[in-house]
PQR file with spaces between the fields and no chain letter, atoms N, CA, C, O and H, PARSE charges and radii, in Angstrom:
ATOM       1  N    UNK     1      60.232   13.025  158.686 -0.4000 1.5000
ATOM       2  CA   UNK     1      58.926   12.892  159.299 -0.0000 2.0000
ATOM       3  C    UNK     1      58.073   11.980  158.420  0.5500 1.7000
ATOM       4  O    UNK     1      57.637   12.332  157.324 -0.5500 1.4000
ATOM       5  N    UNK     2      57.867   10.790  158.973 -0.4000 1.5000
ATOM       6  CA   UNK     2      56.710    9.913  158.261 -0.0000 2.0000
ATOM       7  C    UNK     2      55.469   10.194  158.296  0.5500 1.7000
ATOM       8  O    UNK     2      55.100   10.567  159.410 -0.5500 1.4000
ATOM       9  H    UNK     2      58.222   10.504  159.863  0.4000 1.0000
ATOM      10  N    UNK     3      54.532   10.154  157.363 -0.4000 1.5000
ATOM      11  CA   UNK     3      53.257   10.291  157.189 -0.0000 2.0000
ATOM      12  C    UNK     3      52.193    9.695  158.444  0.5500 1.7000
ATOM      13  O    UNK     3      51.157   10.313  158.689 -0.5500 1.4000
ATOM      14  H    UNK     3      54.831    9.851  156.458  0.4000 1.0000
ATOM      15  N    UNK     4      52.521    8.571  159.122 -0.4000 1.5000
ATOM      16  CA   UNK     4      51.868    8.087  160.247 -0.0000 2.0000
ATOM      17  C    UNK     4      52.235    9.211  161.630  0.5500 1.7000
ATOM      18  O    UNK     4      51.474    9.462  162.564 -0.5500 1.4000
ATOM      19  H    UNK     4      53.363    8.069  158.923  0.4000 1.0000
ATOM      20  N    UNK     5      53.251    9.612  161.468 -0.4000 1.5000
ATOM      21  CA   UNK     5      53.528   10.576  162.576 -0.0000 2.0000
ATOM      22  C    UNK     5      53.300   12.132  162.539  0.5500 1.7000
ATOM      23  O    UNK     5      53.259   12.951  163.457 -0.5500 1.4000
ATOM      24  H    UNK     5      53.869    9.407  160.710  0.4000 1.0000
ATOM      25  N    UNK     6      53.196   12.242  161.484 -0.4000 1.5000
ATOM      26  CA   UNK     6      52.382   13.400  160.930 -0.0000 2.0000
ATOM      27  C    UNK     6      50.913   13.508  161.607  0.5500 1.7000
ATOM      28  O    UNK     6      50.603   14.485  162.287 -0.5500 1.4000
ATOM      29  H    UNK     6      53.229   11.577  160.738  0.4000 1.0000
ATOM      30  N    UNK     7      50.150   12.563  161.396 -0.4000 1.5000
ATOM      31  CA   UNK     7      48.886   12.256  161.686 -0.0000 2.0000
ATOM      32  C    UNK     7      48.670   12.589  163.156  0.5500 1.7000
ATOM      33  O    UNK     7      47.658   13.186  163.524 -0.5500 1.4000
ATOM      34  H    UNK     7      50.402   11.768  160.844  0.4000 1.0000
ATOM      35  N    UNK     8      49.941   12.070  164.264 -0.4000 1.5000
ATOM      36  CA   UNK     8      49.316   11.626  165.647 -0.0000 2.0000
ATOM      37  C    UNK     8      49.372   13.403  166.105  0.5500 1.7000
ATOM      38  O    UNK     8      48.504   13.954  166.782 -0.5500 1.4000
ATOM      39  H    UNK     8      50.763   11.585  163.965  0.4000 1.0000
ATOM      40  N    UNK     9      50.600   14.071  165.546 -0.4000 1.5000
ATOM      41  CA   UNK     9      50.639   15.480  165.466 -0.0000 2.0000
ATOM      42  C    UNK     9      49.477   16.505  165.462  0.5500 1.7000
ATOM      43  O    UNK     9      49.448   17.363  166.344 -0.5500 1.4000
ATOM      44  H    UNK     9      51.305   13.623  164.996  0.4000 1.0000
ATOM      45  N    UNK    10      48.553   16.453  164.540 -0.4000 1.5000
ATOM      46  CA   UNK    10      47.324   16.859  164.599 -0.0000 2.0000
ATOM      47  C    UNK    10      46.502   17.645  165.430  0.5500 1.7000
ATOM      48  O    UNK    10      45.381   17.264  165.765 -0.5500 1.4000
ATOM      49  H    UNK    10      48.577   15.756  163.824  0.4000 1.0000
ATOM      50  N    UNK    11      46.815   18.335  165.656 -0.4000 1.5000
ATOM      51  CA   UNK    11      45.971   19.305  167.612 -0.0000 2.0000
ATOM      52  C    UNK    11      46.766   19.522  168.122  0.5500 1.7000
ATOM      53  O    UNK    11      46.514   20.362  168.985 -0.5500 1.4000
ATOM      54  H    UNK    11      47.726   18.645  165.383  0.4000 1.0000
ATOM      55  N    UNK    12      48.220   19.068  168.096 -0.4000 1.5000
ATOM      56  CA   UNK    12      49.412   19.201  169.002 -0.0000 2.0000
ATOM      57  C    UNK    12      50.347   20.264  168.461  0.5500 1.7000
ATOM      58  O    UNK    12      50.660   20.589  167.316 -0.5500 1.4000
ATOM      59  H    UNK    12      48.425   18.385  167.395  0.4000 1.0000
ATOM      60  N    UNK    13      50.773   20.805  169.961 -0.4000 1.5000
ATOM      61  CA   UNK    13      52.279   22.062  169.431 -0.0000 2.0000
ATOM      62  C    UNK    13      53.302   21.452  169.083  0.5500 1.7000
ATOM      63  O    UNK    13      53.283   20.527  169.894 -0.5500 1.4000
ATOM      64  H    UNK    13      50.519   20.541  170.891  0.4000 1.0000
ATOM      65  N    UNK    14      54.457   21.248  168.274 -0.4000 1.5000
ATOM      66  CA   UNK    14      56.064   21.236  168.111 -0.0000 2.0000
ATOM      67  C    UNK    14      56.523   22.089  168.154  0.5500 1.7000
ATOM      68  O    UNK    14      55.961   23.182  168.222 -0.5500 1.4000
ATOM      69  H    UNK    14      54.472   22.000  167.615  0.4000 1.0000
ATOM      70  N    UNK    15      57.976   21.849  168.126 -0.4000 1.5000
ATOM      71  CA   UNK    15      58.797   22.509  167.984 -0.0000 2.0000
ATOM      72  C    UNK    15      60.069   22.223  166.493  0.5500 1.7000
ATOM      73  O    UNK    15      60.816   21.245  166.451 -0.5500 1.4000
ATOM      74  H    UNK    15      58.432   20.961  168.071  0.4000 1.0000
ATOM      75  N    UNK    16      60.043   22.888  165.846 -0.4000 1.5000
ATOM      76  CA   UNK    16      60.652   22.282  164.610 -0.0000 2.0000
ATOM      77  C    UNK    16      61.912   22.658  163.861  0.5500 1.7000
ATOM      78  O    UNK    16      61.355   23.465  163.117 -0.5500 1.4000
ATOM      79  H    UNK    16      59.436   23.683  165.880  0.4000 1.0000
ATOM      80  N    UNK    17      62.743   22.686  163.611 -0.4000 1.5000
ATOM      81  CA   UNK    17      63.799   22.835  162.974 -0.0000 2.0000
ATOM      82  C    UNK    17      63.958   22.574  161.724  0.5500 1.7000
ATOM      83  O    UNK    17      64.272   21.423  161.419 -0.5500 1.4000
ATOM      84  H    UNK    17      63.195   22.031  164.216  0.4000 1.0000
ATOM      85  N    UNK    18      63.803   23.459  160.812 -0.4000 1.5000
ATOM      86  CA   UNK    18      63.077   24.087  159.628 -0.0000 2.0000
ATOM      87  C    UNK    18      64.505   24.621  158.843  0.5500 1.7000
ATOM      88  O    UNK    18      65.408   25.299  159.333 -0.5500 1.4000
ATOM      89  H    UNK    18      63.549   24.394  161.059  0.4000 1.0000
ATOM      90  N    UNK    19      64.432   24.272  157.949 -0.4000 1.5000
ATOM      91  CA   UNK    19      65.529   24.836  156.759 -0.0000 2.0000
ATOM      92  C    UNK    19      64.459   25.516  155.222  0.5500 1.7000
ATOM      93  O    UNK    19      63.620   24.910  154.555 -0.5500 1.4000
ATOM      94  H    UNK    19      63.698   23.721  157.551  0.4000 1.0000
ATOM      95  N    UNK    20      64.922   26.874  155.107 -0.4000 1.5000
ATOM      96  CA   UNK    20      64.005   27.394  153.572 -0.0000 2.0000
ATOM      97  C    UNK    20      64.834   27.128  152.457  0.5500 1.7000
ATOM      98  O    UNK    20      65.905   26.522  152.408 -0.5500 1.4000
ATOM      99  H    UNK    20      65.603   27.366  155.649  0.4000 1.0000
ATOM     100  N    UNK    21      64.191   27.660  151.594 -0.4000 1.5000
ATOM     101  CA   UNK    21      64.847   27.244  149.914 -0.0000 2.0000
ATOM     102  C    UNK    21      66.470   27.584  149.970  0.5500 1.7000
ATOM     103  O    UNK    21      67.379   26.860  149.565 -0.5500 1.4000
ATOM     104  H    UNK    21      63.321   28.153  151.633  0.4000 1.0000
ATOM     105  N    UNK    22      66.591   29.090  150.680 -0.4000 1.5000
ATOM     106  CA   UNK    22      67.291   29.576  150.815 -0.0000 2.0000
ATOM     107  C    UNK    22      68.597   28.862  151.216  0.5500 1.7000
ATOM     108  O    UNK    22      69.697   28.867  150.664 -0.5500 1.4000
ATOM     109  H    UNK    22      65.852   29.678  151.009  0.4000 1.0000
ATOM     110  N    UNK    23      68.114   28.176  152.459 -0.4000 1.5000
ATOM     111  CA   UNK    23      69.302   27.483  153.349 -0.0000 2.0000
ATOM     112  C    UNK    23      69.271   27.795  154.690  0.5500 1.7000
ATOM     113  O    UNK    23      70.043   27.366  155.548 -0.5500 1.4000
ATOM     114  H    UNK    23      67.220   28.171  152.907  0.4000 1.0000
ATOM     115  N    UNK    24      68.223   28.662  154.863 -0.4000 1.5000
ATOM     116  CA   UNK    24      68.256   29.661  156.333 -0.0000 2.0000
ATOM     117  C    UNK    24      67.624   28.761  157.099  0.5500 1.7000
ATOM     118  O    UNK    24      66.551   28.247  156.783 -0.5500 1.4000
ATOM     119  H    UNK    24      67.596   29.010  154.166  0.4000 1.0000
ATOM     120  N    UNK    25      68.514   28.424  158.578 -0.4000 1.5000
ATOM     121  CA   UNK    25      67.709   27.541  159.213 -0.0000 2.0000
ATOM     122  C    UNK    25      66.913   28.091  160.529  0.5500 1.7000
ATOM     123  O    UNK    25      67.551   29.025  161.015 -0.5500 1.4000
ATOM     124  H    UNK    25      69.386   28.842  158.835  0.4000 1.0000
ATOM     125  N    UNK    26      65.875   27.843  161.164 -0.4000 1.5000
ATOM     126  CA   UNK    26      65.195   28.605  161.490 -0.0000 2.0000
ATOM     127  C    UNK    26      64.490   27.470  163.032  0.5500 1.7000
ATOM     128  O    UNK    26      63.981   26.418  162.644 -0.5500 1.4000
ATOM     129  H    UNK    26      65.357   27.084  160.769  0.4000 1.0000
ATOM     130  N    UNK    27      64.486   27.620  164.073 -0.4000 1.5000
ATOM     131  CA   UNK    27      63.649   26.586  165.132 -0.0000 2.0000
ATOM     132  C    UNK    27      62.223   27.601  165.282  0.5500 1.7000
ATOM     133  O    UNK    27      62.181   28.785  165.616 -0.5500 1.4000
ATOM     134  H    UNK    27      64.900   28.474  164.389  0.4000 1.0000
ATOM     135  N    UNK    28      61.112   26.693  164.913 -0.4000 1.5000
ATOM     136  CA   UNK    28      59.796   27.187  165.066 -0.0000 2.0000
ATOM     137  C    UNK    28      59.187   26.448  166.050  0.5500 1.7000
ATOM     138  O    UNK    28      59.660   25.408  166.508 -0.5500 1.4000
ATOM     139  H    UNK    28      61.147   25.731  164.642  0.4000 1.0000
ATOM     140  N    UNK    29      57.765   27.141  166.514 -0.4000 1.5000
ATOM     141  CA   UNK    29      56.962   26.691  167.413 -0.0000 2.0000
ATOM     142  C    UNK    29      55.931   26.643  166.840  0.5500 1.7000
ATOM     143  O    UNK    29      55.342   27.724  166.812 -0.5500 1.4000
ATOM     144  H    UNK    29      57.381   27.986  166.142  0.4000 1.0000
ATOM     145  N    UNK    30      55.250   25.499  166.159 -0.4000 1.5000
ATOM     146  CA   UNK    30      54.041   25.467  165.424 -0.0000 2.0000
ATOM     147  C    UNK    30      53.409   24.464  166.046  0.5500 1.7000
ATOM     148  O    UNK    30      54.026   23.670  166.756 -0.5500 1.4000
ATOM     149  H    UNK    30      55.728   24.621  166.182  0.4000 1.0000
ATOM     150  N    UNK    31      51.828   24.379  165.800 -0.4000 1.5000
ATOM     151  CA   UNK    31      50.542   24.241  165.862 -0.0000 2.0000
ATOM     152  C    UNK    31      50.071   23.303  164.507  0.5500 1.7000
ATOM     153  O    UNK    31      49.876   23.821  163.407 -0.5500 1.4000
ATOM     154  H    UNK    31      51.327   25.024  165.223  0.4000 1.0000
ATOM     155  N    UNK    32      49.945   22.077  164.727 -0.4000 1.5000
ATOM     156  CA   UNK    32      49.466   21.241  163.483 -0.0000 2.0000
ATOM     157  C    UNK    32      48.660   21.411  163.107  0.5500 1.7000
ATOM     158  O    UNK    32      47.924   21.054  164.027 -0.5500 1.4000
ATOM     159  H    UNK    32      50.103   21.656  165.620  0.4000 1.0000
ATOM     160  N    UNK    33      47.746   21.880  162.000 -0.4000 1.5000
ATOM     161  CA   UNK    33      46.384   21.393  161.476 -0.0000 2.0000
ATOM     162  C    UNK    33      46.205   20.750  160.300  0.5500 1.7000
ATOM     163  O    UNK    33      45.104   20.886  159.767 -0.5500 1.4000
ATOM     164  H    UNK    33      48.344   22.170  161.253  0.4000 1.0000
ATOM     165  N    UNK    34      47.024   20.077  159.765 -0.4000 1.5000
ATOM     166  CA   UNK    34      47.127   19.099  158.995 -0.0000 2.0000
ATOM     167  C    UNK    34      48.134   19.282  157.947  0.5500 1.7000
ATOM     168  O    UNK    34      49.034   20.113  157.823 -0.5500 1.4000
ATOM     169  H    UNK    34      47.919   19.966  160.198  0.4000 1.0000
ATOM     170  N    UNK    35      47.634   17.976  156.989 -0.4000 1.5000
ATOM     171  CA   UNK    35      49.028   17.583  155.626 -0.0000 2.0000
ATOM     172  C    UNK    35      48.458   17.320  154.851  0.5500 1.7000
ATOM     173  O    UNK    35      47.334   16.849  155.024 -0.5500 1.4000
ATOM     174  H    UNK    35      46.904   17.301  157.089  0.4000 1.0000
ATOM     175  N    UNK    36      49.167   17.575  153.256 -0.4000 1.5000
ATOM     176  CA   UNK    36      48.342   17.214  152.509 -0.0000 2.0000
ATOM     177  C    UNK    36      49.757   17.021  151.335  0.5500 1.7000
ATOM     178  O    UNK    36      50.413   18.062  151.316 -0.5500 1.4000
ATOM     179  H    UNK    36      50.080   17.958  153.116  0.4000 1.0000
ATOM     180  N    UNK    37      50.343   15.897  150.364 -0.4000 1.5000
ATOM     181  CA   UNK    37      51.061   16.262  149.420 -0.0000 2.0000
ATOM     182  C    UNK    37      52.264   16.750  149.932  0.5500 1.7000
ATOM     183  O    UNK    37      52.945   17.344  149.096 -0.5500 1.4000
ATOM     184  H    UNK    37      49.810   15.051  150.380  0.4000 1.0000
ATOM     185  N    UNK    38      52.696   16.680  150.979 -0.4000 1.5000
ATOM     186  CA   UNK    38      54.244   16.713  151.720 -0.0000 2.0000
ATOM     187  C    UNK    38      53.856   18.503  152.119  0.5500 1.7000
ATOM     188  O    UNK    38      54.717   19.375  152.232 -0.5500 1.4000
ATOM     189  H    UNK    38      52.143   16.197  151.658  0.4000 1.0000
ATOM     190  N    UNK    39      52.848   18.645  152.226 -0.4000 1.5000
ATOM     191  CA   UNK    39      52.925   20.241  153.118 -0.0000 2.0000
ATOM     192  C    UNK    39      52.528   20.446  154.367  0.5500 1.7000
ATOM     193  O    UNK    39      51.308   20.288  154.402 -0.5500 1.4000
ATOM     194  H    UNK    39      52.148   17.937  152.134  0.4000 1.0000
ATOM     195  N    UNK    40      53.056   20.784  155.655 -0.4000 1.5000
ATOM     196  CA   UNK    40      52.031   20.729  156.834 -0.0000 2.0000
ATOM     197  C    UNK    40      51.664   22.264  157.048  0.5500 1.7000
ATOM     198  O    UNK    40      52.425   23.222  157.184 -0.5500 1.4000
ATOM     199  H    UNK    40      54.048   20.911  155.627  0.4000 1.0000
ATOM     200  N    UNK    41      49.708   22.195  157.031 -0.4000 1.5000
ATOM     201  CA   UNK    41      49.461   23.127  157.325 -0.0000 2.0000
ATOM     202  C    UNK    41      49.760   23.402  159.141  0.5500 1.7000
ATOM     203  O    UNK    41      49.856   22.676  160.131 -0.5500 1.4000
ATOM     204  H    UNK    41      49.090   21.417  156.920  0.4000 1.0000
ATOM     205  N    UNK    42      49.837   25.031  158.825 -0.4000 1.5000
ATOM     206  CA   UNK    42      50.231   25.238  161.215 -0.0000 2.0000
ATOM     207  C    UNK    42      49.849   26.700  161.011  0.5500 1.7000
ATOM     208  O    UNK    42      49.920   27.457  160.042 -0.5500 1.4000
ATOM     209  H    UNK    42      49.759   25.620  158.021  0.4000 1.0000
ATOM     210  N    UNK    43      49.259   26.878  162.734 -0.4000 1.5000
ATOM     211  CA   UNK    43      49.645   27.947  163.001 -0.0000 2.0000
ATOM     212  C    UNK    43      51.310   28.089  163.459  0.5500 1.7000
ATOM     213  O    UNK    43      51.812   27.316  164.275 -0.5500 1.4000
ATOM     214  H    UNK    43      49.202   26.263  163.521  0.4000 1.0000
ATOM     215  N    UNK    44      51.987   29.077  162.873 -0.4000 1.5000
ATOM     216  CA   UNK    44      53.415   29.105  163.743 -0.0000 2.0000
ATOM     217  C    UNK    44      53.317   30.119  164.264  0.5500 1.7000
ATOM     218  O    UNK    44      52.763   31.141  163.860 -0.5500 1.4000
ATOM     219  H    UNK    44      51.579   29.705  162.210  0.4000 1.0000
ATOM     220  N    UNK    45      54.041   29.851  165.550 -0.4000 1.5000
ATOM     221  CA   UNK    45      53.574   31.037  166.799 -0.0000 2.0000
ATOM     222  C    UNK    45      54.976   31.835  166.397  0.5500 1.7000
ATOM     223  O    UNK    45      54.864   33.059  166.460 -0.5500 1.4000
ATOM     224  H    UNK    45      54.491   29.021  165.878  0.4000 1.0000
ATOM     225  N    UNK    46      55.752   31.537  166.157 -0.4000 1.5000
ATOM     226  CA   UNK    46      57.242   32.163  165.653 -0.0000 2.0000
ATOM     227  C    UNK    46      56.901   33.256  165.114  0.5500 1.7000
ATOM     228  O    UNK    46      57.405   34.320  165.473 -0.5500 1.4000
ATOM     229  H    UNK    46      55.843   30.542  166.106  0.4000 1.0000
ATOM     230  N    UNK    47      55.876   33.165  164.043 -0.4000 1.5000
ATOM     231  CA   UNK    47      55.736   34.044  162.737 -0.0000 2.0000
ATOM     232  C    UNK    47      54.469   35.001  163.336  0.5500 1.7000
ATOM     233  O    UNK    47      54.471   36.225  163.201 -0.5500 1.4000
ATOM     234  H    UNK    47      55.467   32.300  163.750  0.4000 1.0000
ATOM     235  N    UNK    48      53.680   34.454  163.832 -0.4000 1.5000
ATOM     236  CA   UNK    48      52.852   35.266  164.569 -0.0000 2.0000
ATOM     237  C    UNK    48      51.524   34.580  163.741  0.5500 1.7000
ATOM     238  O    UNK    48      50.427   34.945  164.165 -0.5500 1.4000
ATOM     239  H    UNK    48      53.679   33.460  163.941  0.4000 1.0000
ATOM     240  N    UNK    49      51.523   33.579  162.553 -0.4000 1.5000
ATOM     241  CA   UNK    49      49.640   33.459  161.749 -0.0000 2.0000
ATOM     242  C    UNK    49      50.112   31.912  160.885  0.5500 1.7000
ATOM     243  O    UNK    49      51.050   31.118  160.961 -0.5500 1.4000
ATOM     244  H    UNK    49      52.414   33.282  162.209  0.4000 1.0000
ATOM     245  N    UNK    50      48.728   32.069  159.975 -0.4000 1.5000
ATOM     246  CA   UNK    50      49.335   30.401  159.178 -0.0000 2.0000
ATOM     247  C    UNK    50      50.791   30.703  158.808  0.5500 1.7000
ATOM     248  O    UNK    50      51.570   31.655  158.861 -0.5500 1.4000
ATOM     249  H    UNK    50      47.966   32.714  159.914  0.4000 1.0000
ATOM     250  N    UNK    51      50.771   29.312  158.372 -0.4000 1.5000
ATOM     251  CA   UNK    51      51.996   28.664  157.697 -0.0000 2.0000
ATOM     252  C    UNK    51      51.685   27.453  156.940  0.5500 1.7000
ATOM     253  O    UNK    51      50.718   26.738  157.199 -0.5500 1.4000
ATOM     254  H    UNK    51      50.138   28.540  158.329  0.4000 1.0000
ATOM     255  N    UNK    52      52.653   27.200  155.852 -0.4000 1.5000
ATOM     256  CA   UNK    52      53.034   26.333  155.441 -0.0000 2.0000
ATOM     257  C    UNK    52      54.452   25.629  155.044  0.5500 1.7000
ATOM     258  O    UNK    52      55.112   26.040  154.090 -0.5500 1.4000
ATOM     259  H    UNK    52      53.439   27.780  155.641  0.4000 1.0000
ATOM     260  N    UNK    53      54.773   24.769  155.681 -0.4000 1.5000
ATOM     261  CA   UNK    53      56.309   23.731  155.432 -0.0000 2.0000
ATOM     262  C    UNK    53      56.016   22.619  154.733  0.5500 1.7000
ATOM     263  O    UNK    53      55.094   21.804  154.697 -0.5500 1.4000
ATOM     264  H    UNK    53      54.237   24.435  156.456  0.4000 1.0000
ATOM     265  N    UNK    54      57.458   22.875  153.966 -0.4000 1.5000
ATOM     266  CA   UNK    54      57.640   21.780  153.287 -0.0000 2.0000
ATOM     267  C    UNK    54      57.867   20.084  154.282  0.5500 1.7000
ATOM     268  O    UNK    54      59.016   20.009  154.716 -0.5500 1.4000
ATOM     269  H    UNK    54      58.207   23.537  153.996  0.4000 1.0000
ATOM     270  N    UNK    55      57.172   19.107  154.571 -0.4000 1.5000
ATOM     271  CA   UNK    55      58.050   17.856  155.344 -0.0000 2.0000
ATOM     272  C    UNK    55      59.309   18.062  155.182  0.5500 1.7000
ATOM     273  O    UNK    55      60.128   18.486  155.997 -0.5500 1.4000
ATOM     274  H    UNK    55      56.239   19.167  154.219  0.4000 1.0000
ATOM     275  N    UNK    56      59.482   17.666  153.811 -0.4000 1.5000
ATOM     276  CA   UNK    56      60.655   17.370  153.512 -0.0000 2.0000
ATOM     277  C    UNK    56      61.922   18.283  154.174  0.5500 1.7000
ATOM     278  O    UNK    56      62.988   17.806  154.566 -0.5500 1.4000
ATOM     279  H    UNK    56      58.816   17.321  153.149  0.4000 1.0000
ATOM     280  N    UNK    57      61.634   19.363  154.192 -0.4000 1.5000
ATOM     281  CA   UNK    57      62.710   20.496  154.721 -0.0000 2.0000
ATOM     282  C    UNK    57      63.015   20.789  156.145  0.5500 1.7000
ATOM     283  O    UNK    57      63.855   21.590  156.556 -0.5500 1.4000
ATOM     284  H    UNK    57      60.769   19.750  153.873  0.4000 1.0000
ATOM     285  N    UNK    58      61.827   19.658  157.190 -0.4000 1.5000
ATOM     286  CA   UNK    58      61.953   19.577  158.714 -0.0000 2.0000
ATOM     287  C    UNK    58      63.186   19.010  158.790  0.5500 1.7000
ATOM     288  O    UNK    58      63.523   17.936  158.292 -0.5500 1.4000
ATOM     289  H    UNK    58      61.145   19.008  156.856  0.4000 1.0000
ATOM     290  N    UNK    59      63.964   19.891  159.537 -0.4000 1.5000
ATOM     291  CA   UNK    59      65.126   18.747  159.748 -0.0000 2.0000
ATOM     292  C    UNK    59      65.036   18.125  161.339  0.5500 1.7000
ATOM     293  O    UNK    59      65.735   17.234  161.822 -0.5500 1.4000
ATOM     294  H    UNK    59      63.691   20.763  159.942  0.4000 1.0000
ATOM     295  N    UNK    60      64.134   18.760  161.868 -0.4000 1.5000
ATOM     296  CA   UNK    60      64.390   17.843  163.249 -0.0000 2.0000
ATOM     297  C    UNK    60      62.785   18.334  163.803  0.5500 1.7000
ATOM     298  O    UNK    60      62.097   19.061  163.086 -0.5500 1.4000
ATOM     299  H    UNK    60      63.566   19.484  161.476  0.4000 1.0000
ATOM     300  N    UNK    61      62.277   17.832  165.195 -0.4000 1.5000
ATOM     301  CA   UNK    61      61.071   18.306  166.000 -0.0000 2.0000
ATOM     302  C    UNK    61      60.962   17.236  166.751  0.5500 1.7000
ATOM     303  O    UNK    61      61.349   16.077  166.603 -0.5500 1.4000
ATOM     304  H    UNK    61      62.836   17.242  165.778  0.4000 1.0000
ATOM     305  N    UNK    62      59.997   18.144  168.127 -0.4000 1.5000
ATOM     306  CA   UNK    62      59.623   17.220  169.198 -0.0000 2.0000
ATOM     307  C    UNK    62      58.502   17.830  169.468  0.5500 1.7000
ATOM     308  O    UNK    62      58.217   18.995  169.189 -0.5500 1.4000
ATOM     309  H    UNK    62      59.682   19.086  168.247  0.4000 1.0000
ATOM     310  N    UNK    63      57.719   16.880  170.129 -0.4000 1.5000
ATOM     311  CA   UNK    63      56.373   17.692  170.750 -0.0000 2.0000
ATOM     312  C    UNK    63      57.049   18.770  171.934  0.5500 1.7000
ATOM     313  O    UNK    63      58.117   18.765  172.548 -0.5500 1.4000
ATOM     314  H    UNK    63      57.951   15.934  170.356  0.4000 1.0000
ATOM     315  N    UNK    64      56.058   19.534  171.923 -0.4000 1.5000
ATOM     316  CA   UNK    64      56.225   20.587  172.813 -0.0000 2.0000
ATOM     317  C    UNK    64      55.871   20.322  174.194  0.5500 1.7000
ATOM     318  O    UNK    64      54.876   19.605  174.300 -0.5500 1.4000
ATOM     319  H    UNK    64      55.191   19.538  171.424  0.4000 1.0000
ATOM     320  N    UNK    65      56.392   20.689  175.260 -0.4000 1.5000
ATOM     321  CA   UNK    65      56.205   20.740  176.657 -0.0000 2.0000
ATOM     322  C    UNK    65      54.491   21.111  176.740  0.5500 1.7000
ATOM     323  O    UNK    65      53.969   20.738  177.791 -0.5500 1.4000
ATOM     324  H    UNK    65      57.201   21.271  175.174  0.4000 1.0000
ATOM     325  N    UNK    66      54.095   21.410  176.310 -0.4000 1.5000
ATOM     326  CA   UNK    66      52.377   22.258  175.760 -0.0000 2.0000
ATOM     327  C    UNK    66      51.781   21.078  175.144  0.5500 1.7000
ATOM     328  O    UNK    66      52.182   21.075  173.980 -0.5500 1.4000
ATOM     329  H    UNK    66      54.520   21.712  175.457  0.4000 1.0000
ATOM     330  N    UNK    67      51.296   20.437  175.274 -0.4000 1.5000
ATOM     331  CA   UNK    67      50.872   19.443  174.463 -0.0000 2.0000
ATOM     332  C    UNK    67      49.468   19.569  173.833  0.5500 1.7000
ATOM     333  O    UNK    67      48.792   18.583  173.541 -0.5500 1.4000
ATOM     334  H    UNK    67      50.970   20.440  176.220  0.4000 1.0000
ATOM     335  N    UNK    68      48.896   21.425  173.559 -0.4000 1.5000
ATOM     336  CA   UNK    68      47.983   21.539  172.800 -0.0000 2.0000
ATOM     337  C    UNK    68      48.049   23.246  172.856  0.5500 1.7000
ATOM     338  O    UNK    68      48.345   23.732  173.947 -0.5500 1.4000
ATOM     339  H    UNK    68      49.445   22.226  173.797  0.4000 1.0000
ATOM     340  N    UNK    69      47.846   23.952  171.983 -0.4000 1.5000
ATOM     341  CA   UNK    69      47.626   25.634  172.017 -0.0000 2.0000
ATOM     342  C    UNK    69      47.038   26.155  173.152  0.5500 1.7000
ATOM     343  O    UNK    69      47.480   27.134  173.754 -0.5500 1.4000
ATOM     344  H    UNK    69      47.605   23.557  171.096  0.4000 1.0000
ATOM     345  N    UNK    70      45.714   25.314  173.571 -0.4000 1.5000
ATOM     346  CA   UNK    70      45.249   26.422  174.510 -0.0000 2.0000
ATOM     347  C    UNK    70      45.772   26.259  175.813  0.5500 1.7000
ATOM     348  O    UNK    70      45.492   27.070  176.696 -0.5500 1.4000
ATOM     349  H    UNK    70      45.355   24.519  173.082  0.4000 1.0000
């Protein structure tokens, strides 16, 4: 995920495919509210409240059929 595409993300739902320290891979449904230093802040609806991901550890995403939370 490049930093310019990060940006257009912003207000918008994905869907993301997420790997942890661990190795555990995980498809989420998050809510952008920004980046800062390779972290994107989200609500993830997966988890049920915030979040934070590493970029680096997205291994895949698309915008969501939803193209905003509410």
């Amino acid at each position: 995920m490049k930093p310019k595409d990060i940006e257009k993300l912003i207000g918008e739902v994905v869907e993301i495919i997420y790997e942890d320290k661990s190795g555990k891979i995980t498809q989420r449904r998050i809510e952008v509210h920004g980046h800062k230093a390779g972290l994107l802040r989200t609500t993830c609806f997966t988890s049920g409240g915030p979040r934070v991901f590493r970029v680096e550890r997205i291994l895949a995403w698309r915008r969501d059929k939803v193209s905003h939370a509410g």
